[in-house]
C-alpha positions in Angstrom: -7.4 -9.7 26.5 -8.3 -13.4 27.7 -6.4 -15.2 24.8 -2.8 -13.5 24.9 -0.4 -14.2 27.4 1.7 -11.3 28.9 4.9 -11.6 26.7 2.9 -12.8 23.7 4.2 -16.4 24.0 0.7 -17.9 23.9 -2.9 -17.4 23.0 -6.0 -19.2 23.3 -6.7 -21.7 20.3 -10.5 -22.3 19.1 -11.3 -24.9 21.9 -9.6 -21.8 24.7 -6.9 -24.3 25.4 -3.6 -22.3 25.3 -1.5 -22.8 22.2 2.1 -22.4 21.5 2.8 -19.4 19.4 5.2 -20.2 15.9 7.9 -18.0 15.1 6.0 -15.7 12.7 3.6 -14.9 15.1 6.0 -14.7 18.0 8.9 -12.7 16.3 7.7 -10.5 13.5 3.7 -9.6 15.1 4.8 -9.1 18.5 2.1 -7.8 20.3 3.3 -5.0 22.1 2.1 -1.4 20.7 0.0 1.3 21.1 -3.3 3.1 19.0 -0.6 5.7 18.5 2.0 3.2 16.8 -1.1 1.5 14.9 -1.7 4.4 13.3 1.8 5.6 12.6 1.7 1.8 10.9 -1.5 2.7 9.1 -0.8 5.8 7.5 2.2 4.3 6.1 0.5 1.5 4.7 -1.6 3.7 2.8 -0.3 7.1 2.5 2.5 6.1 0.0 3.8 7.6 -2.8 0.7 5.8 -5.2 -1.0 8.9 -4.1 0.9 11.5 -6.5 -0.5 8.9 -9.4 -4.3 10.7 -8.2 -3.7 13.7 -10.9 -3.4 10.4 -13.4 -6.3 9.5 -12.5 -8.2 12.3 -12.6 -7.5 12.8 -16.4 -9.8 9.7 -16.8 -12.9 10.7 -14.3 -12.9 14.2 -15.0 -13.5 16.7 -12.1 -16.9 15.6 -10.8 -15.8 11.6 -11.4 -12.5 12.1 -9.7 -13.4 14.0 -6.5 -16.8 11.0 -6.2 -14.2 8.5 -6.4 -12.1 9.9 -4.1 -14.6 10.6 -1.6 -16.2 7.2 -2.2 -12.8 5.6 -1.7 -12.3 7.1 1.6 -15.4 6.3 3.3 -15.7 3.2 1.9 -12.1 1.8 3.3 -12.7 3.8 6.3 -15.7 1.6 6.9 -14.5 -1.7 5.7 -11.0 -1.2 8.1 -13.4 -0.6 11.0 -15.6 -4.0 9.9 -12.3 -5.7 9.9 -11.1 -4.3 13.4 -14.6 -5.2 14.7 -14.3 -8.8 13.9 -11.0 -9.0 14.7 -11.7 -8.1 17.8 -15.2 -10.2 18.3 -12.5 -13.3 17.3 -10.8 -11.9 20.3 -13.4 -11.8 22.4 -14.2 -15.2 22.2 -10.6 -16.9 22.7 -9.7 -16.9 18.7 -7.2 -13.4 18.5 -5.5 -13.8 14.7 -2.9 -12.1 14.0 -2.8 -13.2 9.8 -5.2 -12.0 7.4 -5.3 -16.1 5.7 -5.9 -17.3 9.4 -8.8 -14.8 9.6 -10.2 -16.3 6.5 -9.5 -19.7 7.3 -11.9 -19.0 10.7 -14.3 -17.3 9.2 -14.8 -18.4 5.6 -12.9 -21.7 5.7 -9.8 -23.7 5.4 -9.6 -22.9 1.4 -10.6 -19.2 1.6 -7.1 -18.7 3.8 -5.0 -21.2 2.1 -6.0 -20.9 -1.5 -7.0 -17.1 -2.2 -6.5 -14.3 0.4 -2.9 -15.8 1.4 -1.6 -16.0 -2.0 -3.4 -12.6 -3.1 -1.9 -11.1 -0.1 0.9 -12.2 -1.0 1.0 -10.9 -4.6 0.1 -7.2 -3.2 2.6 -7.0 -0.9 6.0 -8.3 -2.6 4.0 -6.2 -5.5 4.3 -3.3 -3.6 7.3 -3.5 -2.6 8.7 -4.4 -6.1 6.9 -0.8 -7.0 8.3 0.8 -4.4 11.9 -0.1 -5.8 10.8 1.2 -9.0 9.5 4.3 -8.0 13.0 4.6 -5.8 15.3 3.9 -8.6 13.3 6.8 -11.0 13.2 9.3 -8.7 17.3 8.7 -7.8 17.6 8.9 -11.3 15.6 12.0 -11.8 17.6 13.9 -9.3 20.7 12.5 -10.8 19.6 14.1 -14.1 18.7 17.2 -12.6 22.8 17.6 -12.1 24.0 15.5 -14.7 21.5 16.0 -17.9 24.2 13.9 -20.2 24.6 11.0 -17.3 25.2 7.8 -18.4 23.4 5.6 -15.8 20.7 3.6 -15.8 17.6 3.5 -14.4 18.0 -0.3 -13.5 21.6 1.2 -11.6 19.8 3.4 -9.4 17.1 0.6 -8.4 19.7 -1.5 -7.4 21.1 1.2 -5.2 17.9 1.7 -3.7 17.4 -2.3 -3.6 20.7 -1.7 -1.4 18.6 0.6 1.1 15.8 -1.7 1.8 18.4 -4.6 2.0 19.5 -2.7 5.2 15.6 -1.7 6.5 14.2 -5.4 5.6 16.6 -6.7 8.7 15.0 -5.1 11.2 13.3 -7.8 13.2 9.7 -7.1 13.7 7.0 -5.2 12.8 6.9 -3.3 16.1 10.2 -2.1 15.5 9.6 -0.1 12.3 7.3 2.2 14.7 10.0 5.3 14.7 10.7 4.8 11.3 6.8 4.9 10.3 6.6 8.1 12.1 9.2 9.6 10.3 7.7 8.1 7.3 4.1 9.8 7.9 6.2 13.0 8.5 7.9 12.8 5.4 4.3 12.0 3.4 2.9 15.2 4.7 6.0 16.6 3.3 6.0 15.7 -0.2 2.6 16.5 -0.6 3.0 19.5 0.3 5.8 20.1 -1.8 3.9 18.7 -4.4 0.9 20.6 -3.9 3.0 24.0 -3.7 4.5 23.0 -6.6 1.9 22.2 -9.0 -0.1 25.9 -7.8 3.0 27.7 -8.4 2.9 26.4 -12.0 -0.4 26.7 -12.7 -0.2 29.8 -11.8 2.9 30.7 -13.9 3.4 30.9 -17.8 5.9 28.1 -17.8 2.7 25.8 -17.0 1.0 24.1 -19.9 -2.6 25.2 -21.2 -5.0 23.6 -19.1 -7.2 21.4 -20.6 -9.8 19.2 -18.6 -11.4 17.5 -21.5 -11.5 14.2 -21.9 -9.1 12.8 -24.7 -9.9 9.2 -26.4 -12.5 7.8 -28.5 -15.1 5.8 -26.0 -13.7 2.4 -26.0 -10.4 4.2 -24.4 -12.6 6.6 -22.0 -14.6 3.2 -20.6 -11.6 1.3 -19.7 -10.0 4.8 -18.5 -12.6 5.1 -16.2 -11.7 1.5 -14.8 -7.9 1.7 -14.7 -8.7 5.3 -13.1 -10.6 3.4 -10.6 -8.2 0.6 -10.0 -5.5 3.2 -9.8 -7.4 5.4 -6.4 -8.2 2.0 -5.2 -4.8 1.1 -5.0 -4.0 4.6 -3.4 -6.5 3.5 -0.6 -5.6 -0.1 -0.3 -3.8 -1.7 3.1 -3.9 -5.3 2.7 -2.5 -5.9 5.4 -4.9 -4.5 8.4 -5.3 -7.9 10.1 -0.7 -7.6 10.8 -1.0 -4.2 11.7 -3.7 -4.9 14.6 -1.9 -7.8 15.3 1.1 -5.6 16.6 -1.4 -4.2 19.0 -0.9 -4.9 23.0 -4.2 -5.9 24.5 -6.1 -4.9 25.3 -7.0 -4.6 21.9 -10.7 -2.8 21.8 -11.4 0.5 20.3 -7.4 1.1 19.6 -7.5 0.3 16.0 -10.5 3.1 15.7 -8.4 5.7 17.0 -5.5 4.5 14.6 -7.7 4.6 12.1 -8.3 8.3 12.3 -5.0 8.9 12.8 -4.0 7.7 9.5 -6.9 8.9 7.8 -6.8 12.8 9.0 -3.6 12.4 7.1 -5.3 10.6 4.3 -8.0 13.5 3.7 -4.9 16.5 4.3 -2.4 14.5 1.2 -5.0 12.9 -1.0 -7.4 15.8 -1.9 -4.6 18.3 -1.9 -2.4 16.5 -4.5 -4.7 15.0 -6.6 -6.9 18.5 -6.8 -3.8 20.9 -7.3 -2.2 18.2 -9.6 -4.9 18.3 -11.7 -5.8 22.0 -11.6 -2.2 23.2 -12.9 -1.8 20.0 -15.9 -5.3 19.0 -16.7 -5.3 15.9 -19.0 -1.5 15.9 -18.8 -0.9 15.1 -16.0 1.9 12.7 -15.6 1.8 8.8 -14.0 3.4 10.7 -11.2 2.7 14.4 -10.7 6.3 15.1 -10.2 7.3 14.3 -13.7 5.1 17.6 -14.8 8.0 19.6 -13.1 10.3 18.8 -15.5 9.5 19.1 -19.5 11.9 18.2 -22.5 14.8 18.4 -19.7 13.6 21.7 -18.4 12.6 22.4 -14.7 9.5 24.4 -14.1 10.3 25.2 -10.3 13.8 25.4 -8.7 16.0 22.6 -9.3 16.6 22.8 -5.2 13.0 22.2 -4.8 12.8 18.9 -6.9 15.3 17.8 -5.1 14.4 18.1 -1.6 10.9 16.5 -2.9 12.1 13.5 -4.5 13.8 12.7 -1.9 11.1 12.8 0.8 9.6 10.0 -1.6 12.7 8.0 -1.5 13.0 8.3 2.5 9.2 7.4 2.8 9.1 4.8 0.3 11.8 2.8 1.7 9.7 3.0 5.3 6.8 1.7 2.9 8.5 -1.4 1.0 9.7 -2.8 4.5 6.0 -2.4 5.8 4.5 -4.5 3.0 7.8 -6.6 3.3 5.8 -8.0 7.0 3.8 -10.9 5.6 7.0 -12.4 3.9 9.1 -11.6 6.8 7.0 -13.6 9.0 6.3 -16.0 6.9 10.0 -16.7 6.5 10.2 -16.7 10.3 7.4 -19.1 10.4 9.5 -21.6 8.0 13.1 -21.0 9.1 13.1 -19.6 12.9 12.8 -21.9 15.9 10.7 -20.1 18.3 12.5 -22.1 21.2 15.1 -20.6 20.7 16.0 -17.0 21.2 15.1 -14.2 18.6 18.6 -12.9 18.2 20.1 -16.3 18.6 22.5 -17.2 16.2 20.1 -20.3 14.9 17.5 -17.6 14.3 19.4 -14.6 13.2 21.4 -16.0 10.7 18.7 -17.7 8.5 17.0 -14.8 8.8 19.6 -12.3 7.3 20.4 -14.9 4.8 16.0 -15.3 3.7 15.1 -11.8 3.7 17.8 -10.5 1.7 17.2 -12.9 -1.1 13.7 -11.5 -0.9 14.9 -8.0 -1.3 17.5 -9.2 -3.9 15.1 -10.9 -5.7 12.3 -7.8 -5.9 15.2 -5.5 -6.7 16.0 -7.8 -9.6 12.5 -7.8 -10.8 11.8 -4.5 -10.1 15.1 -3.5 -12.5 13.9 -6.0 -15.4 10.0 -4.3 -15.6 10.0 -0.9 -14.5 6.4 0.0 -15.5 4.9 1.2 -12.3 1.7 2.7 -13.1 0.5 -0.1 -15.0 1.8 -2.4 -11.8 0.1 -0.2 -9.8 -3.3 -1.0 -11.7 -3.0 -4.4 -11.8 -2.0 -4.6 -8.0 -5.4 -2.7 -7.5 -7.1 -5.0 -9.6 -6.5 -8.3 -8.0 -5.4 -7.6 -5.0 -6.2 -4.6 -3.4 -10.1 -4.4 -4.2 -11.3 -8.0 -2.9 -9.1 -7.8 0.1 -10.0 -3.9 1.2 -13.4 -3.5 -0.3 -15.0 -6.9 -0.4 -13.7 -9.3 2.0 -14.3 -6.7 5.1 -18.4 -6.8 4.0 -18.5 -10.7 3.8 -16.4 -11.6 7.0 -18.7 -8.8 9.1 -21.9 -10.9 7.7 -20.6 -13.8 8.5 -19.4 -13.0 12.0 -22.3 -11.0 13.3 -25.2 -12.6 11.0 -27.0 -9.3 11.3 -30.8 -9.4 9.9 -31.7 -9.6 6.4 -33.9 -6.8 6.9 -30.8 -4.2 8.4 -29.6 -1.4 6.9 -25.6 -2.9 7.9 -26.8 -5.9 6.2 -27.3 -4.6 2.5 -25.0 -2.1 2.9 -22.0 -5.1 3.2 -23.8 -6.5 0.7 -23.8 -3.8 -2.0 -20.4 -3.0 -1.4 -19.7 -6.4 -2.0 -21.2 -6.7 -5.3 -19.9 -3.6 -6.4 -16.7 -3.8 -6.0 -16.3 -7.6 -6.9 -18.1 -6.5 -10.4 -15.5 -3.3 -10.3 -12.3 -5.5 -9.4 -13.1 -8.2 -12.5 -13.7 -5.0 -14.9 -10.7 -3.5 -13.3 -8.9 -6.4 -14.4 -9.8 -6.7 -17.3 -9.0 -2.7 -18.3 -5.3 -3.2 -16.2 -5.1 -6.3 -18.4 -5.6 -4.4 -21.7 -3.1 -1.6 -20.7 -0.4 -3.2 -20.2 -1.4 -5.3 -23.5 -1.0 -1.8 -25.2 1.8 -0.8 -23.6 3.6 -4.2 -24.1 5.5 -3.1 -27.2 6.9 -0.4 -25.5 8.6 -3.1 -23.1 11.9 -3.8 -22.6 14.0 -5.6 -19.9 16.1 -3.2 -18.0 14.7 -0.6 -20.0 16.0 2.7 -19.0 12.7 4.8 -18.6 
């Protein structure tokens, strides 16, 4: 592509005048993968362990509500990721490649757009995902550790600092190219505990050690309204990237048409894991269905399938999670590397190295810390969904495309970005507001380094 430099050292600025590349850009979005990586970097991004929260979600929408959503969700993202690839590459195109979601903004919408909203929001989902990701770590260490030891004396805020430990280790490795191996492994290991999940929640509903099904919807309508919302926030979340613009910036150019193909990569494994775990989850427990499927398995102490089996699918989601946290770790990384690294100097120099060992793992000490203080993770998860994930996934894509490309008033494309839009800014405030009021419920239930 005419703006990037064999090596990535340069690429064109707005007036196609060559233009050094800083350290963020240079180090940690190297330019230098395949469609094939891209997608193995895609469905990690969004094929996460959120996605056993779906049977949650259902117990809000119901069966014809959740499988819309869910539906809706996926061709909605899968649209607004292509918009985003589209203009990313137009910007490309014309000399102007970004590699940053807030520089993308910045171009298209305006200096204040990058600096004062989608960077900090960004921001927030990201280290907020990873902060849930050492949550969801540290409970299901602990739940396999109960599963031996049912009168154990540790903590859950123990075994998130032991999994803190594990991402201490992942969050060195130096760019996001180089976590291409491990996001394989990591989409392997999705496919993995879905299935696990969805084999195990048939062979219970199937069995009389299941609970009574029930579909109906429990609440009086106040609670059913903002359900329906913190439902909504909660499969948005499940969807979300945030971080699309990075993950196409790790992309060798030529850059045209590989994101697509990505794209389907990830979400062929999106339609296999979501549909199968949020339908079977909610077919064998109904309107108990659990934050997290996986805690059906187990009631008052007692398994429902082999203890073996529980096992072996916990800890797919602690292998895959850890592959997860360091992918939404990327915009920090870099822009620590942006701050701290001199891109003169060599990346594994020891004036480069060593400030960057020292600033990432204060980040990871410092999420970890968090992360052991409040671990609430479904109600992070719906306000991550909320804020974040819903104006940067669902609304931003429509309004940079219209911007870009200025199609006619009087185009189908055209009101089509423009009713997404609107919808889903209206949904993210009332999202908000619903992931607002549950935690404002749940808040006397709150403790620090409570052991949940």
């Amino acid at each position: 592509m005419g703006g990037v430099c064999k090596g990535d050292v340069k690429v064109a600025a707005a007036d196609n005048q060559p233009k050094e590349l800083d350290a963020g850009a240079l180090f940690v979005l190297k330019s230098e993968g395949s469609w094939i990586h891209c997608g193995y970097h895609l469905t990690t991004s969004i094929v996460g362990p959120a996605l056993l929260s779906l049977p949650y979600a259902f117990t809000f929408l119901g069966w014809a509500g959740g499988v819309f959503c869910l539906v809706i969700g996926a061709l909605v993202t899968f649209y607004s990721y292509n918009l985003i690839s589209r203009v990313l590459e137009h910007q490309a195109q014309m000399g102007r490649r970004h590699l940053r979601f807030r520089d993308m903004a910045y171009d298209i919408l305006g200096p204040n757009w990058g600096r004062y909203f989608v960077g900090p929001v960004q921001f927030a989902v990201c280290y907020g995902a990873v902060i849930g990701c050492t949550i969801l770590g540290g409970q299901c260490m602990k739940t396999i550790y109960l599963l031996y030891r049912p009168d154990g004396t540790m903590k859950l805020y123990e075994f998130v600092i032991i999994f803190g430990g594990l991402m201490l280790i992942l969050a060195q490795m130096p760019s996001f190219h180089s976590l291409r191996h491990i996001n394989l492994i990591s989409l392997i290991l999705c496919l993995a505990y879905s299935a696990c999940a969805t084999m195990g929640s048939i062979y219970i509903g199937h069995s009389s050690k299941g609970p009574e099904k029930s579909y109906t919807l429990v609440g009086d309508t106040e609670d059913r309204l903002f359900g329906v919302f913190n439902a909504i926030s909660i499969i948005a979340t499940t969807y979300g990237n945030g971080i699309l613009p990075e993950i196409q910036a790790t992309l060798a150019p030529p850059i045209k048409g590989k994101m697509f193909k990505g794209l389907c990569i990830c979400y062929t494994v999106v339609c296999i894991t979501f549909f199968t775990v949020a339908i079977s989850g909610y077919w064998a427990f109904g309107n108990q269905s659990d934050g997290l499927v996986l805690s059906n398995f187990t009631v008052d102490g007692k398994t429902l399938i082999p203890k073996w089996f529980i096992l072996m699918t916990n800890a797919f989601v602690i292998l895959q999670l850890s592959a997860v946290g360091v992918v939404y770790l990327q915009p920090m990384n870099e822009v620590l590397e942006k701050t701290l690294a001199d891109p003169k100097r060599g990346q594994y120099s020891p004036r480069n190295v060593i400030p960057r060992i020292v600033s990432r793992s204060l980040s990871i000490i410092v999420a970890t810390t968090i992360a052991a203080m409040l671990p609430f993770f479904a109600d992070i998860n719906s306000v991550i969904g909320a804020f974040g994930i819903l104006p940067l996934d669902f609304v931003l894509p429509a309004v940079f495309f219209n911007v870009t490309f200025n199609p006619s008033k009087k185009s189908l494309v055209f009101w089509l970005n423009v009713t997404i839009a609107a919808v889903f800014s209206i949904l993210g405030v009332v999202g908000a507001v619903a992931a607002v009021r549950q935690i404002s419920l749940d808040a006397k239930t709150y403790r620090l380094f409570a052991n949940v």
